[in-house]
VEXVO-671935 format. One line per field, with one value per residue (C-alpha): residue number from 1; x, y, z. Coordinates in pm, whole numbers, always signed. Example, Ala and Ser with C-alpha at 12.3 -4.5 7.8 and 13.67 -1.06 7.14 Angstrom:
<sites>
fivex = c(1, 2)
px = c(+1230, +1367)
py = c(-450, -106)
pz = c(+780, +714)
</sites>
This chain:
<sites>
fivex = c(1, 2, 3, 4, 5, 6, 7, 8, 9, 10, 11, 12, 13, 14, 15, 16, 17, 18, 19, 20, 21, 22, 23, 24, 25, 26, 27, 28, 29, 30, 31, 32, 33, 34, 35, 36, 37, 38, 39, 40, 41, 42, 43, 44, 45, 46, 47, 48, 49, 50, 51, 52, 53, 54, 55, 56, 57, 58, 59, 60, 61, 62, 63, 64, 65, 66, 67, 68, 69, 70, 71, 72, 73, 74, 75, 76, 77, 78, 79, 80, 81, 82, 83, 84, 85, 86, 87, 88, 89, 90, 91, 92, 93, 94, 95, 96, 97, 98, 99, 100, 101, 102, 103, 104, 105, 106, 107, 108, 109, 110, 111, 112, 113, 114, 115, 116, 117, 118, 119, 120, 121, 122, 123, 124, 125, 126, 127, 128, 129, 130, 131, 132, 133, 134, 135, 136, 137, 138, 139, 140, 141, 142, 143, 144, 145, 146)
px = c(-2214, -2399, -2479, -2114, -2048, -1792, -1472, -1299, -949, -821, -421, -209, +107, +258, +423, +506, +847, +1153, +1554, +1686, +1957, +1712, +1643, +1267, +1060, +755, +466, +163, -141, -435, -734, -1022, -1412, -1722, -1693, -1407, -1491, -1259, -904, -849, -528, -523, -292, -60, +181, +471, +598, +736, +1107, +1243, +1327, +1399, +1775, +1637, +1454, +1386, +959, +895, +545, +397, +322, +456, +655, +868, +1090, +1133, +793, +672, +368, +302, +14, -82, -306, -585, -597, -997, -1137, -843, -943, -566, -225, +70, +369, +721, +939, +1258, +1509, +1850, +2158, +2335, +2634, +2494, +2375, +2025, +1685, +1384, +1244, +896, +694, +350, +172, -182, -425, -651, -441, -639, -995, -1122, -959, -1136, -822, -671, -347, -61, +292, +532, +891, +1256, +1403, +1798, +2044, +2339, +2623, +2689, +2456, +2359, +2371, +2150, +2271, +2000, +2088, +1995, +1714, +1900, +2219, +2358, +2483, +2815, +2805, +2652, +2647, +2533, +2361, +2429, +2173, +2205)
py = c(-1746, -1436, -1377, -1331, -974, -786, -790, -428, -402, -131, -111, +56, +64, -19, +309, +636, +630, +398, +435, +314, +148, +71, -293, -233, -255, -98, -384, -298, -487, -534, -611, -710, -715, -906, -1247, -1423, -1789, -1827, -1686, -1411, -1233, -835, -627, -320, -117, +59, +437, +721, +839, +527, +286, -87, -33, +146, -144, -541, -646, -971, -1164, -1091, -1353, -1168, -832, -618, -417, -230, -156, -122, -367, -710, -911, -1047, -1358, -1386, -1739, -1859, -1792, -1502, -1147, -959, -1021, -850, -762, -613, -348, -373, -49, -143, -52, +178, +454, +712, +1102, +1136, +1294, +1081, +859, +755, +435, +440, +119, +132, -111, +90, -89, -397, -387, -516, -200, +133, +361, +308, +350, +421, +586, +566, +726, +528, +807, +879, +843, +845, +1127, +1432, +1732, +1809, +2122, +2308, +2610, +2877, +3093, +3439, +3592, +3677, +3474, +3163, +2834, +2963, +3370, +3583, +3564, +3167, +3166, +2806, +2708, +2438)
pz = c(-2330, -2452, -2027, -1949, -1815, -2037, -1846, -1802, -1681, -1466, -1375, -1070, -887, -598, -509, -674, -720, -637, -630, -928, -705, -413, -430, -452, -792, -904, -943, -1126, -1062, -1308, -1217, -1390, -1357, -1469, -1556, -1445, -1535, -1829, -1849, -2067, -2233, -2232, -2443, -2246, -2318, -2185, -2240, -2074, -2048, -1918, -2190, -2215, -2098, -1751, -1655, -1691, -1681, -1559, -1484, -1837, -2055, -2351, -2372, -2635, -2510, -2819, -2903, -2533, -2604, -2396, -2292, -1994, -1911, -1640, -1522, -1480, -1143, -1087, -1106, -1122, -1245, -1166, -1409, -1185, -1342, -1160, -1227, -1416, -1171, -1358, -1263, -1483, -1326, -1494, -1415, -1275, -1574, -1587, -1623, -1781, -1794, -2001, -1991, -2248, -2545, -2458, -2602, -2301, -2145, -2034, -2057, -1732, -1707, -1370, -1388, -1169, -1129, -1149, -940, -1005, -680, -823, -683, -829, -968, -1329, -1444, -1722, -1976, -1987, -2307, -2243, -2534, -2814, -2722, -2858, -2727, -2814, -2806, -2574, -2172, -2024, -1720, -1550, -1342, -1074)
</sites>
């Protein structure tokens, strides 16, 4: 009805980072507010440096995991939803990817978005190859940093 408050939808997360071999997932929650009689389905999406191969997203009603977008549906009377992003087991040394969920590709959305971390604990050390100004990758004196 032409009454009903306009519903805006706001998104977080459950903690800041988790081992990508921990056992524990990130869960974002979104919440929404105004009128909450009717169900309603709000666009997201998903970026950052983790990719579809870092993690599997479940509780969604739709998701792409190669275009990052999904939707997820309020039932009536319920004022959040929660989708899970549960960190792929993998073997490989890598840096700390993040997760960036955004409710502000919904236009029902004010912008709101959360990130989270899937943190690396995997053994061994990665190194990095500072070249020295006016040095090359292959000439010139490398300084390795650990």
């Amino acid at each position: 009805t032409g009454n009903a408050s306009p519903a805006f939808i706001t998104v977080t997360v459950s903690a800041v980072s988790v081992d990508e071999d921990g056992g524990t997932a990130l869960v974002y929650t979104f919440t929404r507010s105004g009128d909450i009689a009717a169900s309603l389905v709000a666009n997201f999406s998903v970026t950052g440096t983790a990719d579809s191969a870092d993690f599997t997203l479940s509780g969604a009603t739709s998701y792409d995991g190669g275009t990052g977008l999904g939707t997820v549906t309020f039932a009536a009377g319920s004022n959040s939803v929660q989708v899970t992003v549960d960190p792929t087991v993998d073997g490989i040394l890598e840096y700390a990817e993040s997760v960036v969920v955004d409710a502000g590709n919904s236009a029902t959305a004010n912008g709101s978005f959360a990130h989270a971390f899937i943190t690396n604990d995997d053994a061994g050390s990665i190194m990095m190859l500072a070249v020295p100004p006016g040095g090359t990758p292959l000439g010139g004196s490398p300084e390795w940093l650990v």
